[in-house]
C-alpha beads as a LAMMPS data file, in Angstrom:
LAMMPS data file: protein, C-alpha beads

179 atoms
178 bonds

1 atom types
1 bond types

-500.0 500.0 xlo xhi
-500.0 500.0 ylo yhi
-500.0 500.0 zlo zhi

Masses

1 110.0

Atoms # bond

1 1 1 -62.892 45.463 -3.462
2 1 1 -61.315 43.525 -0.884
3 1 1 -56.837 43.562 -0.641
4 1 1 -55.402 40.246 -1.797
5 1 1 -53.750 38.055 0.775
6 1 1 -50.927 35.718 0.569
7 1 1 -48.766 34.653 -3.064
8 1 1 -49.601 33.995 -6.527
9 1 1 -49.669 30.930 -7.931
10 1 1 -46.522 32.693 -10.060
11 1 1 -44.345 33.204 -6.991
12 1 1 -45.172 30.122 -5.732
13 1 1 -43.835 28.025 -8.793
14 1 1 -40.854 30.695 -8.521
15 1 1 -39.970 29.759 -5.301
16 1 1 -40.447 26.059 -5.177
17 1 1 -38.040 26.415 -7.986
18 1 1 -35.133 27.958 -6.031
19 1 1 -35.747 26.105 -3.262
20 1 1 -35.376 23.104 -5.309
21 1 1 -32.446 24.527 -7.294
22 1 1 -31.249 25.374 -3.291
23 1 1 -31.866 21.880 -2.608
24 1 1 -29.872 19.621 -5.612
25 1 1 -27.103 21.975 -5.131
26 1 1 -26.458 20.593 -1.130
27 1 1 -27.213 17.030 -1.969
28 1 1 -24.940 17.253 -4.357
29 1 1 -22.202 18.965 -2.562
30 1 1 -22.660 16.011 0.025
31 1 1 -22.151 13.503 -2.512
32 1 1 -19.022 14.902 -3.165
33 1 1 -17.825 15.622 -0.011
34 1 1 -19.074 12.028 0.939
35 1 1 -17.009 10.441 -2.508
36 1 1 -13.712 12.286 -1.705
37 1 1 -13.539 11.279 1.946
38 1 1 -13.818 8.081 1.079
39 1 1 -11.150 8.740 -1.181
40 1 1 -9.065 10.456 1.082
41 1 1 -9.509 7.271 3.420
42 1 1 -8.239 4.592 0.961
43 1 1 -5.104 6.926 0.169
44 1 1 -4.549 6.561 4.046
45 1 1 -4.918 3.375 3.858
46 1 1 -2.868 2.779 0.620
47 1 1 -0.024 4.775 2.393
48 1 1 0.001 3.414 5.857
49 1 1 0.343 -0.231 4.339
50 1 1 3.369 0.729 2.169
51 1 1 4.865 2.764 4.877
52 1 1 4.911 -0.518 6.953
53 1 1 5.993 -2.186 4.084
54 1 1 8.702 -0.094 3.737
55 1 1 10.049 -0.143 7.205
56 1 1 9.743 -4.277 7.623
57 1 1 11.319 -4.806 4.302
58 1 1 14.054 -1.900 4.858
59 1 1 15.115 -3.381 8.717
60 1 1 15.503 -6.976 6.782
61 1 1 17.529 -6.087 4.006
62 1 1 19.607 -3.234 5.538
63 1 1 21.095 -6.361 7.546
64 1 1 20.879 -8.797 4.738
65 1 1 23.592 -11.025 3.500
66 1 1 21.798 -11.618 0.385
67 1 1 18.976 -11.873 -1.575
68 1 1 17.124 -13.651 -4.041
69 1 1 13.909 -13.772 -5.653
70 1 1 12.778 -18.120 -6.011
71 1 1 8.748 -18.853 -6.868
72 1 1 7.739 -15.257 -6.611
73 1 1 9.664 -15.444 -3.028
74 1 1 11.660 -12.991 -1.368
75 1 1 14.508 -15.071 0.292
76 1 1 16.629 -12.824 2.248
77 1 1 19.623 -14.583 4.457
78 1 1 21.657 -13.374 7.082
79 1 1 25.237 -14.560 8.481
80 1 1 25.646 -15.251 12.098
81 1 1 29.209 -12.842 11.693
82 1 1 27.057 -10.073 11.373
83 1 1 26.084 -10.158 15.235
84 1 1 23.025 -9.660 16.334
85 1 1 19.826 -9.200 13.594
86 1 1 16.319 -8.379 14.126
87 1 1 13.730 -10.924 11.682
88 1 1 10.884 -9.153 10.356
89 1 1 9.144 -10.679 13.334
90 1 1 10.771 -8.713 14.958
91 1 1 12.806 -11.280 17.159
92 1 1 16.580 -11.266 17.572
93 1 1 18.621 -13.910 15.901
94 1 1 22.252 -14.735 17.021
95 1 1 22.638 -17.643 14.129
96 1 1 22.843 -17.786 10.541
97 1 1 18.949 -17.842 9.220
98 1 1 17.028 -17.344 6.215
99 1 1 13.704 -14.762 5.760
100 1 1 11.022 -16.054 3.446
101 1 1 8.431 -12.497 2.041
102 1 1 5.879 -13.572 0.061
103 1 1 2.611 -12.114 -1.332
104 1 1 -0.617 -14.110 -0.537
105 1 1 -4.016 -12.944 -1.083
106 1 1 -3.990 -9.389 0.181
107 1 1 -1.654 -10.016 2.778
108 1 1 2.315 -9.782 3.045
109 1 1 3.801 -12.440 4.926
110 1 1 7.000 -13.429 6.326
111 1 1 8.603 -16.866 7.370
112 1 1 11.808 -17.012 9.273
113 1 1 13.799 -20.255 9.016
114 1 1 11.431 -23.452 8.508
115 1 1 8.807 -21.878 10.648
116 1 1 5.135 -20.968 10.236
117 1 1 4.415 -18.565 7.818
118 1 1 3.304 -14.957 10.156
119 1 1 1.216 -12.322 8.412
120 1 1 3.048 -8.927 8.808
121 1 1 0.420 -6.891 6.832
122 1 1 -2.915 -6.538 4.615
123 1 1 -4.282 -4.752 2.262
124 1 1 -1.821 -5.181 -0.584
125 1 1 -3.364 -6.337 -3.682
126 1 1 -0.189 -7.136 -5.608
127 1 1 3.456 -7.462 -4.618
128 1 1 6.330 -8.100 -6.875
129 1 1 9.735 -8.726 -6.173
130 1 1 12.858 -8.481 -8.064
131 1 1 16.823 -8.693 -6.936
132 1 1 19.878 -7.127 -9.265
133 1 1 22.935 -7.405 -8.434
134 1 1 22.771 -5.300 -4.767
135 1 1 19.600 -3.592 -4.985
136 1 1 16.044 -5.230 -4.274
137 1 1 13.316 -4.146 -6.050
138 1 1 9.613 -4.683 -4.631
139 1 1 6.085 -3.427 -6.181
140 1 1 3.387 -3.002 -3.874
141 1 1 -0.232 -2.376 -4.997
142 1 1 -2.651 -1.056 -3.037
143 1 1 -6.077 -0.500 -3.796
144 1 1 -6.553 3.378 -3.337
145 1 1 -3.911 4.604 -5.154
146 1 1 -4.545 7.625 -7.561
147 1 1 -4.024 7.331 -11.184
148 1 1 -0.921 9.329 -11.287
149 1 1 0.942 5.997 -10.251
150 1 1 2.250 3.889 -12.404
151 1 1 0.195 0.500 -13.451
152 1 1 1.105 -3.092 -14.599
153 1 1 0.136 -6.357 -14.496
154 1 1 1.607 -7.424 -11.309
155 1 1 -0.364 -10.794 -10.765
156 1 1 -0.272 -11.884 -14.018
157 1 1 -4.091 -12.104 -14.994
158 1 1 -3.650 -9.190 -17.683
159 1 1 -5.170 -6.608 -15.535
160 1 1 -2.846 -4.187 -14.831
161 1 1 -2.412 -2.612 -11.012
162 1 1 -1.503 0.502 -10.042
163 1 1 1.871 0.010 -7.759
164 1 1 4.795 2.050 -5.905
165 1 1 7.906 0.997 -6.049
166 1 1 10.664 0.524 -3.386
167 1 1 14.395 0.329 -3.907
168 1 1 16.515 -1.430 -1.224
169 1 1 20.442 -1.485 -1.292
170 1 1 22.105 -4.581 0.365
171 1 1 24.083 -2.604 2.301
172 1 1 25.435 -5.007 4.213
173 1 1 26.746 -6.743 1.001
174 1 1 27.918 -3.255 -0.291
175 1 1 30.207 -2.617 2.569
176 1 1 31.916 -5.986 2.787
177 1 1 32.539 -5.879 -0.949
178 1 1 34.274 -2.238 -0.284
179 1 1 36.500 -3.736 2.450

Bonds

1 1 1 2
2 1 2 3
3 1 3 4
4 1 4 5
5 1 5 6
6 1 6 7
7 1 7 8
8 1 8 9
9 1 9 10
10 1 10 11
11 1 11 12
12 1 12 13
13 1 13 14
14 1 14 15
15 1 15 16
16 1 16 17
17 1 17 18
18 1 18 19
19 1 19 20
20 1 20 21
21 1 21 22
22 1 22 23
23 1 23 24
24 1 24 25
25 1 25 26
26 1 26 27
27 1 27 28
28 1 28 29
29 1 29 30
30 1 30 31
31 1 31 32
32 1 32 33
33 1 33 34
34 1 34 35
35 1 35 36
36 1 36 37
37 1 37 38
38 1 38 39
39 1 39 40
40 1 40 41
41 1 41 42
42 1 42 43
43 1 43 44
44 1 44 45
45 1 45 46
46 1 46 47
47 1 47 48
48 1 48 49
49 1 49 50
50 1 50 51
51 1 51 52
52 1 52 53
53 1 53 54
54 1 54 55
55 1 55 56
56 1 56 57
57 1 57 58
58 1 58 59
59 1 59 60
60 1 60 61
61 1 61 62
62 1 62 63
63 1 63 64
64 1 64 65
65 1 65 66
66 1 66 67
67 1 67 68
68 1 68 69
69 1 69 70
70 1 70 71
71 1 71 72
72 1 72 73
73 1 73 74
74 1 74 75
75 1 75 76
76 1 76 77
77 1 77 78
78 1 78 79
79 1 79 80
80 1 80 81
81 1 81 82
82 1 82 83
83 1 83 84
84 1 84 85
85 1 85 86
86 1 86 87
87 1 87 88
88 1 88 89
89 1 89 90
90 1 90 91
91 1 91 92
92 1 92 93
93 1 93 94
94 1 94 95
95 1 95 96
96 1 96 97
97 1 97 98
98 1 98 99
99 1 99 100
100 1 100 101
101 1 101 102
102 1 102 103
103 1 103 104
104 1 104 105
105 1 105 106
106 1 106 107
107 1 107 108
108 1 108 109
109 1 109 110
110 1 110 111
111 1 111 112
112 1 112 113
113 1 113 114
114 1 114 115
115 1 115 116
116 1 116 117
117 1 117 118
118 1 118 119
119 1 119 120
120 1 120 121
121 1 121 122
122 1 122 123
123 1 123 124
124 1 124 125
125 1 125 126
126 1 126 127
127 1 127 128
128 1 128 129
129 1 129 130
130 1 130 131
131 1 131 132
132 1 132 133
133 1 133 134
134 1 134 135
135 1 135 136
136 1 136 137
137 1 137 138
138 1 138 139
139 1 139 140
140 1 140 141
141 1 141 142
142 1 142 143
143 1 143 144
144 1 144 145
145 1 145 146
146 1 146 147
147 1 147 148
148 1 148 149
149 1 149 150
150 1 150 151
151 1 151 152
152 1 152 153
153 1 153 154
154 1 154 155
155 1 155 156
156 1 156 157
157 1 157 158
158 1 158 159
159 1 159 160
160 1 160 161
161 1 161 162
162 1 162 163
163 1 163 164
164 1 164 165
165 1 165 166
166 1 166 167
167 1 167 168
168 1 168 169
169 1 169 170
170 1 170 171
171 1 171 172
172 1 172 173
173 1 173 174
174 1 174 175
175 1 175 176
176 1 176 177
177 1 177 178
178 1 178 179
């Protein structure tokens, strides 16, 4: 009788069976990889548009006479006796003058005086503002943040968004009520 040469039909099935096993296991490891850098790329992008947030709004009320919140409108003014300001287009102003932040769409936009309104940023879902007594309160959303953060309806069509919030002290108003 002649050797046998080559596999069984048994070890065959056996190891097109790991293989396959070998197989779903790294296409689904790249799945995941694939969902959590996509993940990790809207977080970026979630924090990158409030850290710009945060700095434009910050620079305009740091040097803020006042504020008030009219028509879901930020209106932030500033006194010519306070010397030289920077708007949140980043021009300096001399003379008394008014800032208009508004959200529209997915963008945040700012007006200075009666001029045009000047898109300062994108990618914010929701934005809510809110002034008491010297401290400004303003809700971003932007899509990609996690679950952890805290969620309300911030547009008003009962869907509730998940937001950060940023406190901002009139400081300028502080100090000249403490002199």
């Amino acid at each position: 009788m002649m050797p046998k040469h080559g596999f069984t039909l048994v070890e065959l099935m056996v190891a097109l069976a790991l293989s396959s096993l070998l197989v779903l296991g790294v296409g689904s490891a790249f799945i995941s990889i694939k969902q959590t850098a996509g993940q990790i790329k809207q977080l970026e992008t979630a924090q990158e548009v409030i850290r710009s947030s945060q700095i434009v709004l910050s620079r305009s009320l740091k040097q803020a006479a006042s504020a008030l919140v009219v028509d879901a409108e930020l209106l932030v003014t500033h006194n010519a006796a306070t010397g030289t300001v920077t708007d949140c287009l980043g021009q300096t102003q001399t003379a008394a003058f008014t800032e208009r932040f508004r959200w529209q769409g997915e963008l945040l936009q700012c007006q200075v005086a009666a001029g045009d309104w000047v898109t300062l940023l994108s990618g914010i879902s929701a934005a809510q503002f809110n002034v008491a007594d010297q401290l400004v309160s303003v809700r971003l959303a932007s899509p990609g943040l996690a679950d952890n953060f805290p969620a309300a309806d911030l547009t008003g069509d009962g869907q509730p968004e998940r937001f950060i919030q940023l406190d901002f002290a009139l400081k300028s108003q502080i100090l000249a009520d403490n002199t």
